[in-house]
N, C-alpha and C positions, 0 to 999 in steps of 0.2 A: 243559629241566628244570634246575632251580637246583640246582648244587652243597649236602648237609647242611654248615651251620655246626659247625665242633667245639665241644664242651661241655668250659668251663674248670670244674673244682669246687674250690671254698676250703673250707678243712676249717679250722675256729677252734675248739679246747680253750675252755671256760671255765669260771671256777670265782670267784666274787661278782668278778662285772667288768660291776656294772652301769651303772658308770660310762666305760665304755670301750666296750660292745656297742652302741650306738647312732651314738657318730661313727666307728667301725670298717665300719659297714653303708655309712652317708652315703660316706664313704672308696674303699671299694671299689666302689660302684656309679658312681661318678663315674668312675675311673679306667676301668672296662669302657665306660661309653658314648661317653666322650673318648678314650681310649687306645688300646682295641681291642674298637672296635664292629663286628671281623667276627667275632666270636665271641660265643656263646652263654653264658651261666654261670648258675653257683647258689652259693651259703653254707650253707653247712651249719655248725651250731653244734651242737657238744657240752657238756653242759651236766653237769658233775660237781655234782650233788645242792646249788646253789648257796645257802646262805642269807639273802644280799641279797635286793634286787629284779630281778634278772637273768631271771628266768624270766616274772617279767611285762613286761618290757621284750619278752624276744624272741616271745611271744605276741601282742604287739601290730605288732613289726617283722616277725612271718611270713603278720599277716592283712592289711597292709598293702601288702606285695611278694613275690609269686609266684617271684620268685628267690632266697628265703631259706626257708630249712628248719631245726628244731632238733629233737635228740635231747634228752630229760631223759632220766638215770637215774637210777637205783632208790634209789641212795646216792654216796659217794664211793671210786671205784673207782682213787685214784692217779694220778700224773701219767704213769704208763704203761702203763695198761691204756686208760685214755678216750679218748686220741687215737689209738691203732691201731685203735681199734674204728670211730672218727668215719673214719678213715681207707679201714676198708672196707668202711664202706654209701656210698662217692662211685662215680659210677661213669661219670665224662667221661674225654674221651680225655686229659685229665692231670689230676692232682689239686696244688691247694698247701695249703701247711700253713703255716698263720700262728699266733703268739698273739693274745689280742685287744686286749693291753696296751701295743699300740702298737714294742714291743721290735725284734719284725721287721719292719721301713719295708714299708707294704704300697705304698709308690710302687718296688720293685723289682720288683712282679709283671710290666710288660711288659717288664725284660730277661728274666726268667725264662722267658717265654713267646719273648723271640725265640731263646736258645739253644737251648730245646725243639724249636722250628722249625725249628733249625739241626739238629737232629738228634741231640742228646745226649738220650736218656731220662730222664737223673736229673741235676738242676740243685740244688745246693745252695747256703747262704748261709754263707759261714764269716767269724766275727768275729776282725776285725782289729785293732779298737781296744774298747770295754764301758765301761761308766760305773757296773760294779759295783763292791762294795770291793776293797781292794789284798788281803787275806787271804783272802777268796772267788773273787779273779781268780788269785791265787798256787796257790790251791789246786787250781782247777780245771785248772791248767794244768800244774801237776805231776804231778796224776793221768790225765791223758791221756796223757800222755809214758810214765810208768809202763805203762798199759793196753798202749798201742803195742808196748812191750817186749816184755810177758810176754804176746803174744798172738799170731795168727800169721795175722790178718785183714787187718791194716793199719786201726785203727781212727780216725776223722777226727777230728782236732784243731780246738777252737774250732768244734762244730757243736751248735747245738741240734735239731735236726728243721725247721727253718724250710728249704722250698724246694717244687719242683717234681717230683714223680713221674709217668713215664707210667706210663698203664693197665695197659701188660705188669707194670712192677713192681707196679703195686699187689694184682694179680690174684697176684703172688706171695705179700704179704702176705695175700692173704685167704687163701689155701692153708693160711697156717703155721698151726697148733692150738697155740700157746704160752699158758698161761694170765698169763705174766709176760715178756710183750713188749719187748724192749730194737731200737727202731728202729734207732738207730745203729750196733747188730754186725751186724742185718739186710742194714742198706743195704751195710756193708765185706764180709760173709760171701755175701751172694746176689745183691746188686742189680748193675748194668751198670755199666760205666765211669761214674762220674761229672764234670761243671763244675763246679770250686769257684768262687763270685762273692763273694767280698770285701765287707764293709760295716763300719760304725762304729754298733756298736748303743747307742739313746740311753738313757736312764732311760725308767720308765716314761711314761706319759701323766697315768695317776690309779690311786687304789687302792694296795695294798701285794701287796707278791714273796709266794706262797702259800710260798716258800723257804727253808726253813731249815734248819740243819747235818744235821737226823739226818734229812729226805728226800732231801739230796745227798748222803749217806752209803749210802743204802738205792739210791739211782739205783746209786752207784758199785757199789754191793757184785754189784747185778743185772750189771751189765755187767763185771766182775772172775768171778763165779764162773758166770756162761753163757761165758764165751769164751776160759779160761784156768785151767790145770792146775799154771799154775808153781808158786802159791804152795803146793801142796800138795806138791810136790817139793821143795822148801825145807824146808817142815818136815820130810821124809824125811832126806835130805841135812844139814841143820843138825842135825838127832838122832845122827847116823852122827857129826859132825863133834865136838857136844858130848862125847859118850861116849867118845870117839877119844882128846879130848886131856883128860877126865876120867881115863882110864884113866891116860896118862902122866904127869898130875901124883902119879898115885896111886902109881905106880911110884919117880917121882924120891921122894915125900917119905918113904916106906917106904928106897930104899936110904940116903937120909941118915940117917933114925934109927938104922938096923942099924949105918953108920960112926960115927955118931957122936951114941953112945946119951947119954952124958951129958950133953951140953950143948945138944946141936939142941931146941930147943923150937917147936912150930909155931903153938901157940895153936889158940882158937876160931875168930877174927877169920876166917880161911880158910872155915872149914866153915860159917860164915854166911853169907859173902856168895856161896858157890857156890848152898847152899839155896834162899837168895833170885832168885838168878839163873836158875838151872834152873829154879824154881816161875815166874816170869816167864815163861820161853819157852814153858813148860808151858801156861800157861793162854792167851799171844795163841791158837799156834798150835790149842789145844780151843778158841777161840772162833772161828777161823778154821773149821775143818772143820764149828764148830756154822753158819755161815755155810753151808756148800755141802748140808748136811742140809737147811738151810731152805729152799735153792733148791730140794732133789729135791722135797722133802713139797710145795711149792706145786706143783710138777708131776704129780708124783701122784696128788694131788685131784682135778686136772683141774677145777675149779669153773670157772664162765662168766669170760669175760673180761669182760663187763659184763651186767647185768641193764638194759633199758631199763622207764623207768616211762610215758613216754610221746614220741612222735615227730607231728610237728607237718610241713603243705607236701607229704608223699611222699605217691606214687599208693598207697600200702598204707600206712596211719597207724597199724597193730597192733604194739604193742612186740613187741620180741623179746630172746631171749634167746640170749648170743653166749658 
């Protein structure tokens, strides 16, 4: 009796990549029958509520090949609720995660698969070189550095979610009840030793970055206020510190008056630009804590992680609700 073949599953986010969803399919199915045609697979496409032609493309690519599957849902649920969710309806003995925009080389899926082999559970892609802007690369790259600090996971620099999961991990993720998913603390906070594998990621293929400053802001904030308490002890400790040496200006410029009442003059000039100052700290840090309020209340609600509108290829075709 013949040994079962393992089942690879690729899990592809998408959102109006209709132009990208078709020589991605072509792409990877080449690579499985050339590369590693002792293995089994599927694709699975998650399809964030796309308003292209994305959704007729993969209706056409899923009645055509029996190893391609796609989720639609209900609307657009974020760049981090849709692919955790894509994430745990795969259910092969390892899962990857690609985008479909060409970003993560899907010609490293057979290293991926040979480290997996090799025995590492969790095989990631971390970028070494990007061919994004210098102020978007600068930035991103400051704020991991940051993260790292004020966090106490070891969160991974230069990762997007591009790589390899075994099933044991991912069977963790199905576990978690998070309604605002942050992969990347996941994999530093629960997952297994991981492989970092190096790569030079290109510009896209086609299409435009769904990216812009205030959904990297909201990525970051996810991933700043699930994994990290410091900033709120800053503002603790920085309050204590302002009042501290408020107090002792207040002290010094009281005993100068009393010595030397008739000619000490201190003016306005002072008492504004403290005003100013203090109202500053005042409102980052209320808008900080209005931050971590936002995180609770999303948790609280507990609302689905995604509504599907319809799933297309799977032995049970009934949307669900996650």
């Amino acid at each position: 009796m013949s040994e079962k073949r393992k089942l690879l599953s690729v899990v592809i986010p998408t959102y109006n990549e209709q132009e990208n969803v078709g020589p991605m399919t072509e792409t990877l199915r080449a690579i499985f029958t050339e590369q590693l045609p002792a293995y089994d697979y599927e694709i699975i496409y998650i399809d964030n509520h796309s308003k292209d032609g994305t959704r007729q493309l993969l209706r056409k690519i899923c009645a055509e090949d029996a190893h391609v599957k796609a989720i639609f849902n209900a609307r657009n649920f974020g760049q981090l609720r849709s692919p955790v969710h894509g994430l745990r309806q795969a259910y092969g003995d390892a899962v990857i995660r690609l985008n479909a925009d060409f970003q993560d080389p899907p010609e490293m899926i057979p290293t991926l698969v040979h480290e997996w082999e090799a025995g590492n559970k969790i095989v990631i892609g971390i970028k070494n070189k990007t061919e994004e802007g210098k102020i978007i690369g600068f930035v991103r790259r400051e704020y991991y550095k940051i993260l790292r600090r004020i966090t106490d996971i070891g969160h991974i620099e230069n990762f997007t979610g591009f790589g390899l999961y075994d099933k044991a991990f991912v069977d963790v993720v199905r576990g978690i009840h998070d309604p605002m998913p942050y992969l990347r603390g996941m994999i530093a906070e629960l997952g297994y030793d991981y492989k970092p594998v190096p790569y030079d990621r290109p510009e896209r293929r086609a299409g435009k970055s769904k990216n812009n400053y205030y959904s990297l802001y909201d990525v970051a904030m996810t991933g700043i206020t699930a994994y990290s308490k410091v900033p709120l002890r800053i503002a603790t400790f920085g309050g204590m510190a302002i009042g501290a040496v408020s107090f002792v200006i207040a002290i010094v410029y009281l005993i100068l008056k009393l010595v030397h009442w008739d000619w000490f003059r201190s003016g306005i000039a002072p008492l504004v630009i403290g005003v100013f100052f203090i109202g500053g700290v005042q409102l980052f840090f209320t808008g900080l804590l209005g931050e971590y309020i936002l995180s609770i209340n999303q948790r609280v609600l507990d609302r689905p992680l995604v509504v599907e509108e319809e799933r297309i290829g799977f032995e049970d075709n009934t949307p669900i609700v996650e």
